[in-house]
N, C-alpha and C positions, 0 to 999 in steps of 0.2 A: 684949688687944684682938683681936677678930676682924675677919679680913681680908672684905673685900666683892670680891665679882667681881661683872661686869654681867653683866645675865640680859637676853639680847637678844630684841628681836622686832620684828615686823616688823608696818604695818598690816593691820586686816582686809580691808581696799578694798586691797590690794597683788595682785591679780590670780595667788593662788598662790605668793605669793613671791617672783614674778619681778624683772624690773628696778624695785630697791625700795632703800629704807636700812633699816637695824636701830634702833633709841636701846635705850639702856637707863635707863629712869626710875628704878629703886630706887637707882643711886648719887644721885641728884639732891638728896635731903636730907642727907645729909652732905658731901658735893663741892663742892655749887652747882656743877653741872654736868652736862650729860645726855651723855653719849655718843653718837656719832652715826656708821655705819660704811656701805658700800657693801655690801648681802647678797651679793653674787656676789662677791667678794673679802673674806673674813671674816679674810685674816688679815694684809687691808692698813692704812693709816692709817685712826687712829681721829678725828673734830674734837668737841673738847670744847664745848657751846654752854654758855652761862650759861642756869641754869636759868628766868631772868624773861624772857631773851632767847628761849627755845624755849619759852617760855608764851605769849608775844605771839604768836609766829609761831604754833601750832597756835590759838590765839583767830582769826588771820587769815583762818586754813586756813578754819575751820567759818564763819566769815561772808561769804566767799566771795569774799574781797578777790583774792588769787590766777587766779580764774575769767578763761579765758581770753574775750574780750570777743565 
């Protein structure tokens, strides 16, 4: 069996990288689970979202439920 590590990244709208989170999607199909980490602390806690839970939420993202009013 081969071991999976998260391959992290950040968005492209993340202003450089800056004050941002990491996910890493390729665990997501065998996990059910996206990784989710603070960039400026990469080697702090990690929160595990369920993968249909962190699919709603970026569906939110892009429809702009989030938008501050």
């Amino acid at each position: 069996m081969t071991e999976q590590y998260p391959q992290w990244f950040t968005s492209s709208y993340s202003a450089d990288g800056g004050n941002c989170v990491e996910v890493a999607v390729n665990l997501a199909p065998s996990h059910d689970r996206v990784p989710v980490r603070d960039s400026k602390c990469v080697d702090g806690p990690v929160v595990g979202v369920r993968t249909a839970v962190f699919s709603a939420f970026v569906a939110g993202v892009q429809a702009g439920t989030f938008d501050a009013a």
